[in-house]
N, C-alpha and C positions, 0 to 999 in steps of 0.2 A: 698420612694426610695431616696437614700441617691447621692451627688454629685459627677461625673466620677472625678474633677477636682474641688477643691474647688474656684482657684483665687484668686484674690484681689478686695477689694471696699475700697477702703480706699481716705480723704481727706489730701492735704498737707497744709500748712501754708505759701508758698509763693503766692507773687501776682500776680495775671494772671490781661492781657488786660481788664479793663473795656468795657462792651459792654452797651450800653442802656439796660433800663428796662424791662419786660414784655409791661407796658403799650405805649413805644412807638412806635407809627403806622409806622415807616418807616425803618425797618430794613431790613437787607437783609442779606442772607446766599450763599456761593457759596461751591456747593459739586463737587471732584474730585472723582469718581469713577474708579478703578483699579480690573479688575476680573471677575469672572463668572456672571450668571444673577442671582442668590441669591443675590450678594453684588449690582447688579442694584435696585434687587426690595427692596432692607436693602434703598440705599440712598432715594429712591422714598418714601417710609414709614417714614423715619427721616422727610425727606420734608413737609409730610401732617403733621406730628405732629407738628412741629416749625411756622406751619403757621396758627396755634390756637392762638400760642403766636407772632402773629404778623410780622415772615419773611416772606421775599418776595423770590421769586429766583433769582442768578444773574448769570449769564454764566464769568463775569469778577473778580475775587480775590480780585481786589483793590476797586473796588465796594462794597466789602461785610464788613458788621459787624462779621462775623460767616465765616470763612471756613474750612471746614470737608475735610478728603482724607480717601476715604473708601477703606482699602488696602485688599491684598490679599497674600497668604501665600504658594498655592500651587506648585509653583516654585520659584524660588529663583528672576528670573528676574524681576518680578514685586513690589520684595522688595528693587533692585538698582531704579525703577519707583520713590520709597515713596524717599530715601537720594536724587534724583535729584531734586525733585515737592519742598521738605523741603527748600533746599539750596535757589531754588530761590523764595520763600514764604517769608524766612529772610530775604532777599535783600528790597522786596516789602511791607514788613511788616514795615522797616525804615521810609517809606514814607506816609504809611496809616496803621496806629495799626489797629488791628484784632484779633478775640480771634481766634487763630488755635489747631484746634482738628485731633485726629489722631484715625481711628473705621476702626472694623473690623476683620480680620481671623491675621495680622499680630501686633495689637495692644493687641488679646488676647491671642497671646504666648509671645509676648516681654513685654509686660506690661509694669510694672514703672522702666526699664531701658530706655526707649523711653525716659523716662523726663532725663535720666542722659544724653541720647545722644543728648538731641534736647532741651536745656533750653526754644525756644523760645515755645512751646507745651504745652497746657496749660487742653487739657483735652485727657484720654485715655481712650476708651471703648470698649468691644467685641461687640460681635452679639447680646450676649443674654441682651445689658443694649440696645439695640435698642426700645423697648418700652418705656423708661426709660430716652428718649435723653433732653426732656423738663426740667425736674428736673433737670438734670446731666449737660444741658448747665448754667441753672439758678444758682447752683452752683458755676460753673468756675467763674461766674462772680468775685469770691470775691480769689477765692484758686482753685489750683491744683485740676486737679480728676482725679482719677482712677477708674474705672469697670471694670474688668474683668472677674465677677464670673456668673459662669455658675447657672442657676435656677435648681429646683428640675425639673422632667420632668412633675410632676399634677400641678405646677404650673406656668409654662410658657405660656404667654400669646401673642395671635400671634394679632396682629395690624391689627384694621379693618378700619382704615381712606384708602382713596382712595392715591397714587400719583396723585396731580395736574396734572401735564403735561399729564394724560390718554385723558384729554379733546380734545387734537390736533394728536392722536395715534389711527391708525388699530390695531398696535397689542399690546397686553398686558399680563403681568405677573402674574400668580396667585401662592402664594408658597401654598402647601400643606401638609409640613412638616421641619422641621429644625433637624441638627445635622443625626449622622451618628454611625451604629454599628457595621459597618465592618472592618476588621483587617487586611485592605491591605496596606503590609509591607513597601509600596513606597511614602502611605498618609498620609498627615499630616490633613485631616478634620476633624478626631474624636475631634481631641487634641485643635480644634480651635472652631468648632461648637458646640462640645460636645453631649451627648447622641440623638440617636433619638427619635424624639415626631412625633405626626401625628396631625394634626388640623381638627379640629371636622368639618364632610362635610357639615354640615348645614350652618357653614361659608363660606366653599370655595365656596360653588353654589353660595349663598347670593355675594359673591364679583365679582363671574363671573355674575351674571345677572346687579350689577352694574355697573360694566364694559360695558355690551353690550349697557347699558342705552345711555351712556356716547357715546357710536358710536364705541366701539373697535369690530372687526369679527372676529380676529385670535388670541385665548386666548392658551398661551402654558402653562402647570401647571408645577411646577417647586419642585425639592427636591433632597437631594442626591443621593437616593437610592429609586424612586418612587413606582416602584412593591412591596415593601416593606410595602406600606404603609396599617395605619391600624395595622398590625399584633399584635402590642406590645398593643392597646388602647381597641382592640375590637371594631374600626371604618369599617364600612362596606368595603368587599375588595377593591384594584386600579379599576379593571376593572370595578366596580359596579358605582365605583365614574366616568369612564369615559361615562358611559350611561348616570348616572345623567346631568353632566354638558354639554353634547355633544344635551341635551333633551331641555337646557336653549333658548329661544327665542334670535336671534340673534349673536349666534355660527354658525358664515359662516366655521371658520376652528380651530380643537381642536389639540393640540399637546402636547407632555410634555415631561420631560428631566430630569435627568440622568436615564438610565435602567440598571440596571444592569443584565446581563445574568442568573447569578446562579436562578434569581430570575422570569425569565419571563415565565408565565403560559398558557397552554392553553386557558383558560376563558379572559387573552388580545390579545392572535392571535385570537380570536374568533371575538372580537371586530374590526379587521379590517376588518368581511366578512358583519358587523352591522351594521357599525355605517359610514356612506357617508361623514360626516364630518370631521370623522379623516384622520385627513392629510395623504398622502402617504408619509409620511417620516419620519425616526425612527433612534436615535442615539444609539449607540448600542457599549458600551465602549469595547473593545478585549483584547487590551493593549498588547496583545504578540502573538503571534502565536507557543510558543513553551508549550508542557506541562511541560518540566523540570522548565522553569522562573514563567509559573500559579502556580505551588505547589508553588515555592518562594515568590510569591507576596501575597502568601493566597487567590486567586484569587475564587476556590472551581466550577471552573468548567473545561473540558476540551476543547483542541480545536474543537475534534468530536464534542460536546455539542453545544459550539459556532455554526458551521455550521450546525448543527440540526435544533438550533434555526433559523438562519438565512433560513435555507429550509423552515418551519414551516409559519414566517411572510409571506415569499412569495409567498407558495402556497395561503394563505388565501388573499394574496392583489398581485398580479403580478405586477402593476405598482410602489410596494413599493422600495423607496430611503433608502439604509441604508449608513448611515454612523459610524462612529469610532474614539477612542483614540488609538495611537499608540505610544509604552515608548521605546526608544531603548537606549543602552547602560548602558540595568540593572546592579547590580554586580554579577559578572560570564558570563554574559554574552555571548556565544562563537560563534565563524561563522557560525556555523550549525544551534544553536539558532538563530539566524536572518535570516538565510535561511529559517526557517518557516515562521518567523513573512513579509518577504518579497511572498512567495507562499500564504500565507495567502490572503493578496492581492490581488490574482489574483482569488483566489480560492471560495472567498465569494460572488461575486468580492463588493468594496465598491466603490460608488461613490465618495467620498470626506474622506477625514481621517485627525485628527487634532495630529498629530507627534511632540514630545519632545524627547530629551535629558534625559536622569535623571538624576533629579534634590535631589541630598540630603537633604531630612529635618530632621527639629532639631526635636529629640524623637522618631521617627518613627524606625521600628525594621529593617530596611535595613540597616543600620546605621552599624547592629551590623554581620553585613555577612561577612564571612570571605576575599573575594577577593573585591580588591578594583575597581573601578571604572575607566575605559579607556576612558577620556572627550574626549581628539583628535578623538580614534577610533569611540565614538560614532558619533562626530560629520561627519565624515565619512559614517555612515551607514545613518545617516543620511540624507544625500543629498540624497544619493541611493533609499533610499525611497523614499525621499517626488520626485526624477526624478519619477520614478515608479507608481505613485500615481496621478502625474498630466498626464502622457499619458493615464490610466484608467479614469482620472475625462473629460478629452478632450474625449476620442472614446466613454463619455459615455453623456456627451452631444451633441455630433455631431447626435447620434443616434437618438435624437427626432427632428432633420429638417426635415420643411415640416409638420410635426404635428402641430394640436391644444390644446393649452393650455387653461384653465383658471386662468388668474392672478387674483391676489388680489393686487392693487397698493395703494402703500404703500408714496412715496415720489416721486418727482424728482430728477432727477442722479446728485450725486455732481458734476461731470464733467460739466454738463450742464442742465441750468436748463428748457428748452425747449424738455427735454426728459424725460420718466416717468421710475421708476424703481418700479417695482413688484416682488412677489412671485410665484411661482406655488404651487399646493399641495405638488409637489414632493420636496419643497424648495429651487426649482434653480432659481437665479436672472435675472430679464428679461428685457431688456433697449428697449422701444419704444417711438416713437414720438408720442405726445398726450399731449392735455390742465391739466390745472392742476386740474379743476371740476371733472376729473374723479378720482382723488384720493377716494380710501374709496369704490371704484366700483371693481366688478368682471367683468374683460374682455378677450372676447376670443381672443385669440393673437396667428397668427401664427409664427410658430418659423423658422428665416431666417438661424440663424446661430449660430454653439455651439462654446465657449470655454472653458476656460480651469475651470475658474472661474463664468462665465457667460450666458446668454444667448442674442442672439438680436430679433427682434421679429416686425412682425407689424399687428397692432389689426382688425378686420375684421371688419364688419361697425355697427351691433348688439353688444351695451352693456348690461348688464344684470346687476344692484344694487343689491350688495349683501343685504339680509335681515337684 
């Protein structure tokens, strides 16, 4: 199978920042992560690789020999993120050279204009040269680089080093597939990720059971289009794959991310009457509530569908959390269209929804729709919603005061660090007083008080270690 998107691999002839050798013991790399949990688990995987060849991690810039900014492409704001991070990298770069790389979903549509726009830039790479980062930094050292080019899909290979940091982490990332084939007119992941592959589940179990070695409970498997998965490879179906991993020793809680509707089967609502582990909570993209803007988006399913589906998960799990994408200010857009996508809301109902703007990207076939885009008005329906959204996210945690829960705590609350912040299955955040040994533990926690965003909670006097 021949390449959706050839790219570029090409070296230049100017000098980039010398960094130290492979062989010496004390380098250090600092990664700026920008975007979804694919571009978390991309930097986590650069990480294990670099530190074969000797980097350490640093959380500080000016500390590092190596710093990376693994961007993101899917709205446009997190591409003003990469000119603000750039600008003051060159201030800092003045004072402590550094070899600076630019990876990711927005290095592999801008490619080697990044070097026209940012002289100080010395290496540019997509997704798919993430297996590839070792060689490609060892490179820089001497000249320019560019990656960009997407692999054939027989031969893309998915990285089986651990992230470091899983050693100090409950919960953890497993990808299950990379790249995307669906033809939604608002996306720019085809054209960044490039085709879909499915990773052979013999690996994915293998990395969840390492994982759980390592002390992680709450493994969420990660891909663009996850029900999908398989189809194209002849890998055993999603659902099959969540028995498997849900079967792994030490999966206290399974979850995984992005779903799309067109695609969700009986045989995974079946999985939530099965499988105790999977979580009660399910992202569940909508993106519209109108069927005139689905056909636009190439979306391929209907709103009825949607709350089919949505009926469907909930009969099979009644305590099931769905949440949602929500896009407003498509082009065309009209008041009546947002009067669905606002009933929507109430009608599915969701507990939490994650609302944008839209955002025009570069290639994508929204681009080429006749009527242009209303920024102000959207910004306007906007508010309206996300109002709308948080009094449904408030009366839908207030609903479980007085309940018990079981958390899974996870950290202490940035706010304070004599207080513990967990999860529930259902994924709502839970701030309790409690020592920090009980990190890494299932606790039952009653629940005082819901808001908008949160919950408060105080733990009952029986803990219970998760497995």
């Amino acid at each position: 199978m021949t390449n959706r998107k050839k790219g570029d691999r090409s070296r230049a002839s100017e000098p980039t920042v010398p960094i130290p050798t492979q062989q010496h013991p004390h380098r250090k790399v600092f990664i700026q992560t920008f975007g979804c949990q694919m571009n978390v688990y991309d930097s986590g995987k650069m990480l294990a690789q670099l530190r074969e060849d000797g980097f350490a991690p640093t959380d500080r810039a000016d500390d590092a020999d190596l710093v990376l900014i693994n961007t993101c492409s899917v709205r446009e704001k997190p591409e003003h993120k990469l000119h603000s991070t750039i600008g003051s990298l060159r201030k800092l770069r003045k004072k402590h050279p550094f070899m600076l790389g630019i990876t990711g979903c927005m290095a592999q549509h801008a490619g080697a204009s990044l070097f026209q726009r940012y002289r100080d830039v010395d290496l540019v790479i997509g997704p798919d040269a993430v297996p590839r980062i070792r060689q490609l930094v060892e490179d820089a050292r001497t000249q320019r680089v560019l990656d960009n080019q997407f692999l054939e899909v027989a031969e893309y290979p998915f990285v089986q080093q651990l992230d470091p940091s899983v050693a100090q982490q409950v919960t953890g990332l497993v990808t299950i597939q990379k790249g995307c084939d669906n033809k939604c007119t608002f996306c720019i992941v085809p054209m960044t990720r490039g085709q879909e592959v499915s990773r052979p589940a013999t690996e994915i179990v293998d990395e969840v059971r390492r994982l759980t070695e390592q002390g992680v409970k709450d493994v969420t498997l990660i891909g663009q289009n996850v029900n999908s998965y398989g189809l194209k490879t002849g890998e055993i179906p999603f659902s099959e794959l969540l028995y498997r991993v849900a079967e792994v020793p030490g999966v206290a809680r399974l979850r995984y991310t992005t779903s799309h509707p067109r695609d969700m089967g009986e045989d995974v609502v079946q999985a939530y009457r099965d499988l105790p582990n999977l979580a009660s909570h399910l992202h569940l993209p909508a993106q519209t509530g109108s069927n005139r803007l689905l056909r636009r988006m190439k979306r391929f399913y209907t709103r009825e569908r949607f709350l089919e589906v949505v009926a469907q998960l909930r009969d099979a799990r009644p305590s099931l959390s769905i949440t949602t994408d929500l896009i407003v200010g498509f082009p065309g857009e009209t008041d009546e269209d947002f009067e669905q996508t606002l009933s929507l809301l109430h009608e599915a109902p969701f507990d939490g929804s994650f609302s944008f703007r839209y955002s025009p990207r570069p290639g994508t076939a929204a681009l080429r729709l006749p009527e242009p885009h209303d920024d102000a008005k959207a910004l306007e329906r906007l508010h309206v919603l996300q109002a709308q959204q948080s009094e449904l996210s408030l009366a839908s945690n207030r609903r479980l005061e007085g309940q018990i829960h079981e958390v899974l705590v996870e950290k202490t609350s940035r706010q304070n660090d004599e207080v513990l912040a967990g999860r529930t299955s259902c994924f709502r955040t839970v701030n309790f007083a409690g020592s920090t040994d009980l990190i890494g533990s299932i606790v039952s926690v009653r629940i005082l008080r819901g808001y908008t965003n949160s919950l408060r909670g105080e733990p009952l006097e029986s803990v219970e270690t998760a497995p």
